[in-house]
ROVEXDREN-430272 format. One record per residue: x, y, z of N, C-alpha, C in turn. Coordinates in steps of 0.05 Angstrom, whole numbers, plus 5000, padded with zeros to 4 digits. Layout:
<recs>
XYZXYZXYZ/...
</recs>
This chain:
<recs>
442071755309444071875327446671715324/448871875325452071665323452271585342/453671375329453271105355456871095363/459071165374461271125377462670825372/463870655345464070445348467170415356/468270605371471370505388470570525412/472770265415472270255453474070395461/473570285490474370575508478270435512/478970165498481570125500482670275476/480970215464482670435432482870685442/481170865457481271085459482571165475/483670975505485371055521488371005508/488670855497491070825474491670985458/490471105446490271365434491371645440/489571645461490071805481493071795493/494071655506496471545511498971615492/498671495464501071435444500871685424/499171855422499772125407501872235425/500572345443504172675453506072335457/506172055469507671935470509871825431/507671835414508971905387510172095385/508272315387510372585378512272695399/512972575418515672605435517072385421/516672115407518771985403519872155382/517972195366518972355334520272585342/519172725358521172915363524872905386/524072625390527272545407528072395375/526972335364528672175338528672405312/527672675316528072895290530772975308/530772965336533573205349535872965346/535472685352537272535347538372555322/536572575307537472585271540372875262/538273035272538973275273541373335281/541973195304544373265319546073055303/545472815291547172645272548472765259/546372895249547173045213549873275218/548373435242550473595251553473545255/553573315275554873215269557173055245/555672945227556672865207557973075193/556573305189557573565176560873725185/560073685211562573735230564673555219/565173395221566773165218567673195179/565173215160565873255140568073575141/566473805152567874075156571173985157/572173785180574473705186576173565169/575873475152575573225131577373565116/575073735104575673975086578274035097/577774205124579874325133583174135134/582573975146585373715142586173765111/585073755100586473665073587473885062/586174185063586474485051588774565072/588774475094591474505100593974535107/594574315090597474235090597974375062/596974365040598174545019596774765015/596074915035594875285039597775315032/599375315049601875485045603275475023/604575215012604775204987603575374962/600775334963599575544945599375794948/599875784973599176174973602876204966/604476154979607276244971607776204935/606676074926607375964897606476184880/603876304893602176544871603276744885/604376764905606277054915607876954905/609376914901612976934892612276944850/609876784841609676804807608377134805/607277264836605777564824608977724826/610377684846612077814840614677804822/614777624817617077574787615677694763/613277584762610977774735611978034739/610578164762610878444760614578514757/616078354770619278484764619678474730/618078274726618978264695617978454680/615578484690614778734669615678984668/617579044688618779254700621979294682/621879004668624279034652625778914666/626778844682628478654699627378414708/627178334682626877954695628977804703/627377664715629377364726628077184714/628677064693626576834684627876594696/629076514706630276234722628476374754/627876484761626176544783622376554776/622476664755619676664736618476424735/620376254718619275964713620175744731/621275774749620975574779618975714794/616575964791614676004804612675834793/613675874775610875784745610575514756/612975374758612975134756611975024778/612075104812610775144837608875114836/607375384815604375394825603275184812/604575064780602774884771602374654788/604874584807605474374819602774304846/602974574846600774694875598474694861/597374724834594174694829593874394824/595474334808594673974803593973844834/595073904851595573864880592473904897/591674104885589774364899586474074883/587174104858584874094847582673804854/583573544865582373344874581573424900/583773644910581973624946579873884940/579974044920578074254917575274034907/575873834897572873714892571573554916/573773424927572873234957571773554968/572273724978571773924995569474074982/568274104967565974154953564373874962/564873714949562573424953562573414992/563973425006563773405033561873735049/562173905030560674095032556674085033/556473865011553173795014551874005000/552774174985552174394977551174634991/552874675013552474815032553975205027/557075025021558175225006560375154984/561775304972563575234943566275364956/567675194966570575354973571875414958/570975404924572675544906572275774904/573475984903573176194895572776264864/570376524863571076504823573776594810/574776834831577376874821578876584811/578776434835581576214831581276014806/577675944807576975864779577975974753/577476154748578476384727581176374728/582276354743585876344734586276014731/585975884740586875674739584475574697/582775574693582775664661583375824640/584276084654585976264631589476304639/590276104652593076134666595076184645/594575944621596975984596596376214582/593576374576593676584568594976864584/594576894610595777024625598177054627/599976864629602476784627603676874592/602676814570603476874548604277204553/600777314559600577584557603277684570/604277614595605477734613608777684593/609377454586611577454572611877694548/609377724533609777894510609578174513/609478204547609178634551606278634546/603878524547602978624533599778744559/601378714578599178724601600478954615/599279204625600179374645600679304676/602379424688603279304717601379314724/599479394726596879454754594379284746/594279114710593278944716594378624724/596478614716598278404724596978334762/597878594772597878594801594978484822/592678634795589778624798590178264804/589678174774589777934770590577704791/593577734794594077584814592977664849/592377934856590477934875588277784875/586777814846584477664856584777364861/585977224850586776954856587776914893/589177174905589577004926587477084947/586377344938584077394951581477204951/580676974930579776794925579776574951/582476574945584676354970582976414995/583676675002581676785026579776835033/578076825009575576825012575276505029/575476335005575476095014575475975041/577876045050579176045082577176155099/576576395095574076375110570676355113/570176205093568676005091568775795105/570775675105571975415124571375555151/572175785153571975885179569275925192/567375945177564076005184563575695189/564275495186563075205180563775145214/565875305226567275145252565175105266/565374885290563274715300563174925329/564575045338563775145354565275425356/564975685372565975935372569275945379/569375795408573375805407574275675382/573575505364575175435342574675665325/572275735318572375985297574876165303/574776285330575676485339578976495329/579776225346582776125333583076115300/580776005293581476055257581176285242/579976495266580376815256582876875253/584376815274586676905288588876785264/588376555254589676465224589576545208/587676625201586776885178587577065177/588277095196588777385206592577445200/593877225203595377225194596777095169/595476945153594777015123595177295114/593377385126592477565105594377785106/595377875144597977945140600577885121/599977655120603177515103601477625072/599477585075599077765031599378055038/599478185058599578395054601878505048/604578245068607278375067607678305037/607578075029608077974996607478174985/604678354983604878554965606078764958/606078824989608779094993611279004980/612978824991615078744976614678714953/612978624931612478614908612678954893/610979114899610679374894613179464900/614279494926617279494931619379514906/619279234907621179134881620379344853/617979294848616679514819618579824830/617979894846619980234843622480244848/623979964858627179974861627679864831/625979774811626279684795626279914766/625580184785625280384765622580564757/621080374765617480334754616980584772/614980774754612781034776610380854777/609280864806606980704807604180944800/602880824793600180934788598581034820/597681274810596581464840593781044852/592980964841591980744851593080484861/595880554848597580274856598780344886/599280604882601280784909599480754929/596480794926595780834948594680604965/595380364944593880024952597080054971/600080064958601780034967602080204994/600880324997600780525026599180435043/596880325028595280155059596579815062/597679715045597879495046600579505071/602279675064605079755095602979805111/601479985113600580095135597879875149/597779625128596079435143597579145160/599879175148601378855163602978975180/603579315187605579405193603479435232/601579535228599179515244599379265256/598379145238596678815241598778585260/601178645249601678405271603778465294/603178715301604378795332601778735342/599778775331596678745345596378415350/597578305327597277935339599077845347/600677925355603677865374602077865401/600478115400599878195427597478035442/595577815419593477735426593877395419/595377335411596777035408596776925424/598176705420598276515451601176455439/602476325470605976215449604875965446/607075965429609976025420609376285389/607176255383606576425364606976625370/606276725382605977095397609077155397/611276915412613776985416615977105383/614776895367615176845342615177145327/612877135322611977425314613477695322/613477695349615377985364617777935352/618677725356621177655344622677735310/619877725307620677805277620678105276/618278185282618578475289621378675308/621878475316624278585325627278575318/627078365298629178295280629778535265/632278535255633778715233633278695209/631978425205629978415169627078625174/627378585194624178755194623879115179/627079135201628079495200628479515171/630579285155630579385131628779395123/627179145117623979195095622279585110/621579565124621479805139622680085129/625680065122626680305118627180275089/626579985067626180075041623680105031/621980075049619380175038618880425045/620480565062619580915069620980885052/623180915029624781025018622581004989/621980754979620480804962618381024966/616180954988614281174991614381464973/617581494985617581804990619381864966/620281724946622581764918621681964917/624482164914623482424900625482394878/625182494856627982564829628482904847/631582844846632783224845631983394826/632883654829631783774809634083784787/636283604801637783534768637883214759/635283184761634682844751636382644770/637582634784638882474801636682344824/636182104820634881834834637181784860/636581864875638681774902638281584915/640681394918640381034915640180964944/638480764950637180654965638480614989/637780645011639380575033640580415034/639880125041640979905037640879845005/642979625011643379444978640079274976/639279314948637079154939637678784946/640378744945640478474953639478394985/640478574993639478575031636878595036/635578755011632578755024631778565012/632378364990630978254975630877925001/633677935014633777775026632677725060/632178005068630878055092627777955080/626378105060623878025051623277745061/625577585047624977295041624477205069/626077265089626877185109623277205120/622477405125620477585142617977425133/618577325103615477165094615676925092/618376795095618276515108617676445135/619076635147618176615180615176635180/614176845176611276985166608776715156/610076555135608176305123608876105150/611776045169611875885179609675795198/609376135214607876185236604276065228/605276195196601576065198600775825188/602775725191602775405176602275305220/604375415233603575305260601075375269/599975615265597475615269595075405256/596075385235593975265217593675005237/596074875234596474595253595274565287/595274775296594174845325589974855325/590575045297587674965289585974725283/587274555276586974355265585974205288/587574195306588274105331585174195345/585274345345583874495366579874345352/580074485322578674305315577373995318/579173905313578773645316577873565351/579073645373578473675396575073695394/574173955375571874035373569473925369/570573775338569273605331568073375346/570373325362569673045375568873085390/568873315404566873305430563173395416/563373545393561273585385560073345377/561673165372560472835349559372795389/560672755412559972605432558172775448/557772985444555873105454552873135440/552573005416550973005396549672845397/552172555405551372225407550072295436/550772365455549172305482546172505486/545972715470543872865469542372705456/542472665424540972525412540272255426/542272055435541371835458539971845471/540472095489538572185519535672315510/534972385487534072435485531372365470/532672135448531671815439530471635473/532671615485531571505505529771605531/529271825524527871995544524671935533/524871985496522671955486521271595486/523071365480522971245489521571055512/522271125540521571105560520071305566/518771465558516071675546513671415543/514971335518513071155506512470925521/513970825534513870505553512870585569/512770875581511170935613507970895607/507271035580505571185576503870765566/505270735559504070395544503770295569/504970285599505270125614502070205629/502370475626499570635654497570525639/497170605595494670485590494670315590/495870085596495069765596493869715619/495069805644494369825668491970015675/491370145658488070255662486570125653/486970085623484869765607485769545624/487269395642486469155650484469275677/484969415696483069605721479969525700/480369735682477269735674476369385659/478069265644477069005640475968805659/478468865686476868655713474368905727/473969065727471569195725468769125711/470369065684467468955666466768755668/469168615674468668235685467268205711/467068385729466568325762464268475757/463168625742460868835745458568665731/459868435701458068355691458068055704/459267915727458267725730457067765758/457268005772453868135784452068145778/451768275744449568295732448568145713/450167905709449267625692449367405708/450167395726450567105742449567145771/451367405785449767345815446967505820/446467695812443467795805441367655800/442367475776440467365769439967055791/442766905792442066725810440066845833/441066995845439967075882436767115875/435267315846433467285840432267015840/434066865819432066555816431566435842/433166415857433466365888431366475905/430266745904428166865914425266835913/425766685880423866585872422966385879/425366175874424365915891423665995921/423066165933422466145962425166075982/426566115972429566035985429766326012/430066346028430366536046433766566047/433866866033436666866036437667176053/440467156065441167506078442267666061/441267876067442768036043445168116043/445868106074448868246089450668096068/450367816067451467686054451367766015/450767756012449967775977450668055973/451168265994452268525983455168435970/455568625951457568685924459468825938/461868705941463568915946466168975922/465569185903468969275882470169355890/473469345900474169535920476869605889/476469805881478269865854480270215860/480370215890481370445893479670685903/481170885901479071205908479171325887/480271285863480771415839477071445826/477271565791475671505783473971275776/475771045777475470795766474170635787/475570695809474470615839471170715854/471371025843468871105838465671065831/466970895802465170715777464670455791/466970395812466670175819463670105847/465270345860461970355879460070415873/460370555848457170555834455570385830/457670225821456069995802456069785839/457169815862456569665882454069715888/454069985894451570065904448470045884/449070055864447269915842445869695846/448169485841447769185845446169115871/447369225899445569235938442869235930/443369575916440269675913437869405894/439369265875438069165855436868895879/438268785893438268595916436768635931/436968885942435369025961431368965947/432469105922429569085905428068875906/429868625893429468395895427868185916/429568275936427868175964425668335966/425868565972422968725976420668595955/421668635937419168495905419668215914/420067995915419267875928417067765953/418967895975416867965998414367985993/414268245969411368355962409268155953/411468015930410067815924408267605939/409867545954409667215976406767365990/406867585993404967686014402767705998/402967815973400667785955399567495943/401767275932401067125942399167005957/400566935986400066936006395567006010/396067216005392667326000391267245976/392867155963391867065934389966795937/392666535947392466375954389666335974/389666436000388366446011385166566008/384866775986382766835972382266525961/383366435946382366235930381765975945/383465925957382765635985379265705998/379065935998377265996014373765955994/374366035974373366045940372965645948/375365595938374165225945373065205958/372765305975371665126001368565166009/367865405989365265465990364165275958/366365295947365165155923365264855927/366164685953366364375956363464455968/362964645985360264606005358764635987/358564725969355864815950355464475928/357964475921358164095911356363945923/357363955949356063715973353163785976/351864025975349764085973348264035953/349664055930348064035910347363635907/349963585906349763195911347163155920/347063235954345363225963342063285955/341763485944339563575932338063435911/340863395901340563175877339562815869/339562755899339862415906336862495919/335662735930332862725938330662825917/332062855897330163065874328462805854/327262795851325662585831324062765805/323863075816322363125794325263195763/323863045741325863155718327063475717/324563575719325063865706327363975726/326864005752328064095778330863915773/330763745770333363475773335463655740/333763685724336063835705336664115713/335964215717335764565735339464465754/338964315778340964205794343164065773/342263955758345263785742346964135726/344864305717346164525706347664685728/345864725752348064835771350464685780/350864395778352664215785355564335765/355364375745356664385723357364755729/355564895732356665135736357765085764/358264975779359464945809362664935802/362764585780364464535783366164645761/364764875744366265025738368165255753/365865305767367465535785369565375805/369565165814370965015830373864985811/373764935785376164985771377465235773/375265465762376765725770377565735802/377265655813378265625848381165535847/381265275833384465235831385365345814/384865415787386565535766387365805786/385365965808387266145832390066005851/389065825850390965625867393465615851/393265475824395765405807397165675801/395165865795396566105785398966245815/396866175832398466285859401066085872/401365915858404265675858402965415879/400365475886399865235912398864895889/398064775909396964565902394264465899/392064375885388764425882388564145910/385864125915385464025931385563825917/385063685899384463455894386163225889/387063015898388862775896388362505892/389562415882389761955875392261975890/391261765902394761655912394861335897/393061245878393360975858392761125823/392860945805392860975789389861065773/389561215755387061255745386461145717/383860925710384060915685384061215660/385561275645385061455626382661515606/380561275609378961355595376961475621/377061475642375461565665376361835667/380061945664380562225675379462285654/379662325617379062425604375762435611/374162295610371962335606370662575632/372962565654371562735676373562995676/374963025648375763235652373263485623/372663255605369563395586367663325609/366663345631365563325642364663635656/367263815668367864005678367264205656/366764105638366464325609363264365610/362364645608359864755609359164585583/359864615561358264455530359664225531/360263975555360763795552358863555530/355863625523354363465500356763515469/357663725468358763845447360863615431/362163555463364363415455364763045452/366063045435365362745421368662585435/369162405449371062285457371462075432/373461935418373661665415374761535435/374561245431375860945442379061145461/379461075483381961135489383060895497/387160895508387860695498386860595535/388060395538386160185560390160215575/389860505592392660605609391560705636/392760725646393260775670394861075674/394461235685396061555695395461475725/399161645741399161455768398461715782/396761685805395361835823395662245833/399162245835398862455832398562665810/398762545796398462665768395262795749/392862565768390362575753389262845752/389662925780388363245785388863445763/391763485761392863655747391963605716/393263275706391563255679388763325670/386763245686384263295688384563515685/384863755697384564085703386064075682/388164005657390164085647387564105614/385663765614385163695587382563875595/382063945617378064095618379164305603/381364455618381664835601382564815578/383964585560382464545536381164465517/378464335531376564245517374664445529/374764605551373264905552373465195524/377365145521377665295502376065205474/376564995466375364835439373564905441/371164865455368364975461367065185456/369165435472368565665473369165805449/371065765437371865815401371865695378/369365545385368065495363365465465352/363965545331361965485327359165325352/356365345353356265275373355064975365/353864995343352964715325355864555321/357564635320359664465318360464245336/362064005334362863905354366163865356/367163725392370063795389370963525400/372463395378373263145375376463105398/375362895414377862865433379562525427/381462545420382362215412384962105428/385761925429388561775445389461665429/391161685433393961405418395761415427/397161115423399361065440401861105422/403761195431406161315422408461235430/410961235422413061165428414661305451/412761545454414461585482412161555495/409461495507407661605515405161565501/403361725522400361735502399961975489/398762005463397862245453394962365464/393862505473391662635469390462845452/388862795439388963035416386263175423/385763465421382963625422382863765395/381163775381381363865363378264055356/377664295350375064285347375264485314/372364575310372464695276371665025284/373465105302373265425294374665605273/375265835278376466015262379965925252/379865825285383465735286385065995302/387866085290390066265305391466375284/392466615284394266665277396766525273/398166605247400266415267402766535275/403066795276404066925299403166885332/399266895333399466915359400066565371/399466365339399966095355402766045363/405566165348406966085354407566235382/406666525388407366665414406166385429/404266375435402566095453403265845456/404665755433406665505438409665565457/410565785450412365885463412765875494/410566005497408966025530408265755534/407765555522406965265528409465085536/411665205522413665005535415165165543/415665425557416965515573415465805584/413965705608410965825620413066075630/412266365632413566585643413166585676/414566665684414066785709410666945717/408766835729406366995739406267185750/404567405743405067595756403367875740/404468045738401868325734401668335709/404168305705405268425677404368185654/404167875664402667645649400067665641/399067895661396267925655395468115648/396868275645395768535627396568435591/398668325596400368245560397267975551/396867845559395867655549392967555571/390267555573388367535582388167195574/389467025565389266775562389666575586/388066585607389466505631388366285632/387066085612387065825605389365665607/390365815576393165685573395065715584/395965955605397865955625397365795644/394665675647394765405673395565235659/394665125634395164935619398864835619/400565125613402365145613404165065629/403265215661404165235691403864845705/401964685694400764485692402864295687/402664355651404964225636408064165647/408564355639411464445655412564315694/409564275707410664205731410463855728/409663705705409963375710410963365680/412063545673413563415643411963335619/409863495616407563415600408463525578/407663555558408163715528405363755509/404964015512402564145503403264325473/402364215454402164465432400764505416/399764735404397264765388399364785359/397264635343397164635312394364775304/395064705278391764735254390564575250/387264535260386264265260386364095229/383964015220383263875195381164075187/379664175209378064325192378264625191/381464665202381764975200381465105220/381464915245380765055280384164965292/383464975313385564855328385764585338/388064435336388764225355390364215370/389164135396391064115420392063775424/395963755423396663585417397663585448/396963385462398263315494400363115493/403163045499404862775498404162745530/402562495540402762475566405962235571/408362365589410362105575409261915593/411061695586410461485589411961435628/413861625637414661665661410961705676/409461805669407461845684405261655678/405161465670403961245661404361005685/402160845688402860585703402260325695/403760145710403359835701400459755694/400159605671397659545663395959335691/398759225706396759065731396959245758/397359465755397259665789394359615791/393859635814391659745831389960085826/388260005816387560315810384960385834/385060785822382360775841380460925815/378360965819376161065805375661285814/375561515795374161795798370861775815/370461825832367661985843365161915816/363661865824360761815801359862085793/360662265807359062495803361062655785/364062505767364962645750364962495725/363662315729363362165706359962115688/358962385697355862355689355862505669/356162435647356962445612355062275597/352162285593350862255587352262135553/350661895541352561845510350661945491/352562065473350562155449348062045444/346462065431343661915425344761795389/344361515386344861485359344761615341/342261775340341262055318343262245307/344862215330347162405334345862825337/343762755349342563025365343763085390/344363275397345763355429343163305450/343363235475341963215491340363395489/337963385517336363655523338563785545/339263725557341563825570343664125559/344963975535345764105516345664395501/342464305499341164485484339764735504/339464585533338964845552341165045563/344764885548346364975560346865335556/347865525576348665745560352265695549/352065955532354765955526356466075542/358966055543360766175564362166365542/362066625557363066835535365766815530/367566855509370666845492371467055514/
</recs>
């Protein structure tokens, strides 16, 4: 099954810093965004500043060279007017052509403010110009030509005009255009103009460009007089109302309408050709002035634009960087502040369940009488969910307390009956002792006298199992020294308590002393195992018990020649030897060895040290350290074990087991 290896801080982090990421990214794509926009704007302005201050220049330079072309080809040149146009426009492209590249490169490739027309003339200009010197081009393409070039111009222009940063600037740069385009329209009229006072029949397609082109500036700027703002608007009427206006006006109906008489007579022009030539001039200077002030107003107005677009860009993108921002710090601040909540959660929950649990248990154990009012858990982490988790785990921990004492209680009370089963067990097994003593000090016949020494031995077997109830139930056995005991006396009256005590062979022990409270327990500690030795092994065999003195202490060794252990189950059993488990149900269903858990329980309460090895001959040895803390002065005062535990009959030289021995039964594994 998958096992989740992120914690729950990664995942509240997580959780947290995604939509808090993708709000920053998205306050730093609109910041960007609005940069760029910006930047663009500002480049747009960059374009427009520079295109125009020489718009006018160039557009007047290619009007005034279309119309000397066309007068010339008409047969009436002015070449001192011809070639100071020529010379204009060249003046005006050399001029044109570095800001036509900055204004492209500031474009980004967005758009090409060149037009192809303007390209194309400005590469075939000296051929055009030849052509036009040598006749060798018809008026209407002459006219074409230089249209497309300024229609180019205009194209251009409004291009610039789609780029504006916001609608009132477009709007105003319509309104520029707008009169442009009027001023090419009057240039052309006057141009065409000039071609039929010059003699020229225009072509049914030239006549009729010449008929909308009057009938488009003638329209067009009473309409932007009327929608202008001043001083422009005033400007304009002004012109329209002027007396240059009426002439251009009344020599262009006259051309319109040329008729020849029907006796070839051309009837001459209202006014003098000098008057109109000079009203013209007048009408398209004023005409370029106006949109040179527009252009400038635009500019103006622009730049206003710009800059509020650059500061409205900067504080959006700002506010909106900083919105995302402080997104992110909120969102970092709550998950830190939920992972520290749940960290002192895990800290306060696990030193309930590692430190005070367990103490108040050990505490229960020892018999310590404690309240529970007191030892309740209180997390107080809010009403939230966290706060929630928190009384859970309160109410958990009470309940585990609650448990605790109750299992306890149960205990002490079982105990309690345990104990008292077994006190009661002694006490029939001391009366049955004293009886038997007794029986025994009047008996003279052999046969009967061994009969009683066998029940003696099954007595004071069972009198062991009486306390091994006792020790297992935590009490104390009846039996006590309050002086020292020789050690070769406890050992010998602890193979004494052993049903096949003939079995077992003692050597020499050392010439010590063990101090009084201690004998009972050693005794009961070396019988259950020189009972075990006995019982698992062979029954012809014997089980060798030895001393020596040691540097911390005395050794006692049991050793006998059975099968031996595992050594899994020996090492489980050494385990249990120096750190005895808690008694109880569950000790006795896992392990039926309730030898070695007294042995253990024994050990452990005077600091003894018990462990089984592999004998010599492949059985077990039981290695005892008695320390030397439980040892006494070689000149104390001792007392002597009872006669009746020291009746250990000595091998017979033959080395045959008694008759005793040999009537013994075995005690079943």
């Amino acid at each position: 099954m998958f096992k989740a290896r992120i914690g729950v801080r990664t995942r509240i982090l997580v959780i947290a810093f995604v939509p808090s990421v993708a709000l920053l990214g998205i306050g730093a794509g609109t910041a960007g965004y609005l940069y760029v926009e910006s930047r663009n704007a500002h480049d747009w302005l960059t374009v427009l500043s520079s295109t125009t201050g020489m718009g006018a220049p160039l557009v007047d330079s290619f009007e005034q060279e279309r119309m000397q072309s066309l007068w010339h080809e008409t047969g009436l040149p002015d070449p001192v007017a011809l070639a100071q146009a020529r010379t204009n426009v060249d003046q005006a492209l050399r001029a044109v052509a570095p800001v036509q590249q900055m204004a492209n490169a500031n474009a980004y490739g967005k758009h090409n403010y060149a037009s192809d027309g303007f390209n194309q003339l400005t590469d075939s200009l000296p051929q055009l110009r030849g052509a036009i010197d040598a006749g060798a081009l018809p008026i209407d393409n002459v006219y074409g030509i230089f249209n497309q070039v300024l229609d180019g111009i205009i194209t251009s222009s409004e291009a610039v005009v789609k780029d504006a940063p916001d609608t009132a600037t477009s709007l105003q740069m319509v309104t520029s255009l707008r009169v442009l385009m009027a001023v090419e329209s009057l240039s052309r009229s006057i141009a065409l103009t000039g071609v039929v006072l010059n003699g020229e029949t225009l072509s049914p397609a030239l006549l009729a460009d010449y008929r909308d082109q009057i009938g488009f500036y003638r329209t067009e700027l009473p309409r932007l007089a009327s929608q202008m703002a001043q001083p422009d608007a005033g400007v304009v009427k002004t012109i329209i109302a002027s007396p240059a206006w009426q002439q251009l006006a009344t020599m262009e109906d006259y051309a319109l309408h040329l008729r020849t008489s029907k006796s070839g007579v051309v009837p001459p022009p209202p006014i003098s050709v000098a008057d109109w030539h000079a009203a013209g001039a007048d009408i398209g200077k004023r005409m370029l002035e106006v949109w040179k002030a527009g252009s400038v107003q635009s500019n103006r107005a622009a730049l206003e634009a710009v800059n509020r677009t650059s500061n409205n860009a900067a504080l959006a993108g700002g506010g909106a960087l900083a919105i995302a921002v402080l997104a992110f710090v909120i969102a970092l601040l709550l998950a830190n502040r939920l992972i520290g909540r749940l960290q002192l959660l895990r800290t306060q929950t696990l030193a309930l369940a590692e430190e005070q649990l367990p103490n108040v248990t050990r505490r229960l154990a020892a018999g310590e009488q404690l309240n529970t009012a007191t030892l309740s858990a209180t997390l107080d982490f809010g009403t939230d969910e966290v706060g929630q988790v928190a009384r859970a785990f309160t109410q958990a921990h009470n309940a585990a307390i609650d448990a605790a004492v109750t299992e306890t209680r149960t205990r002490e009370g079982v105990r309690a009956v345990f104990l008292n089963i077994a006190h009661r067990s002694q006490i029939v097994v001391h009366r049955l002792l004293e009886i038997l003593d007794e029986a025994e000090s009047r008996q003279e016949d052999p046969a009967m006298l061994d009969t009683l020494f066998r029940m003696d031995h099954l007595a004071t077997r069972e009198r062991r199992n009486a306390e091994n109830l006792i020790i297992l139930g935590g009490g104390q056995p009846g039996r006590q020294w309050r002086r020292p005991v020789p050690l070769v006396e406890l050992v010998r009256s602890a193979i004494g308590e052993t049903l096949d005590y003939a079995r077992v062979q003692a050597a020499k022990m050392p010439e010590s002393h063990v101090i009084g409270a201690v004998v009972a327990d050693l005794i009961h500690l070396l019988a259950e195992l020189v009972d075990n030795a006995t019982a698992f092994s062979p029954p012809e065999s014997r089980v060798a018990v030895t001393g020596t003195v040691v540097g911390r202490g005395i050794v006692v060794e049991i050793s006998d020649q059975g099968m031996g252990m595992q050594p899994a189950d020996m090492d489980r059993a050494n385990v249990m030897l120096s750190d005895p488990p808690d008694f109880g149900v569950g000790t006795l269903s896992e392990d039926s060895r309730l030898g070695l858990f007294v042995v253990a329980q024994l050990a452990g309460r005077h600091g003894i040290s018990v462990r089984l090895a592999e004998s010599d001959y492949g059985g077990v040895r039981a290695i005892v350290l008695i320390p030397a803390s439980l040892l006494a002065a070689a000149d104390s005062h001792v007392d002597h074990l009872p006669d009746r535990f020291t009746r250990i009959p000595d091998p017979p030289a033959s080395g045959e087991f008694p008759s005793l021995a040999q009537q013994a039964g075995r005690r079943p594994r």
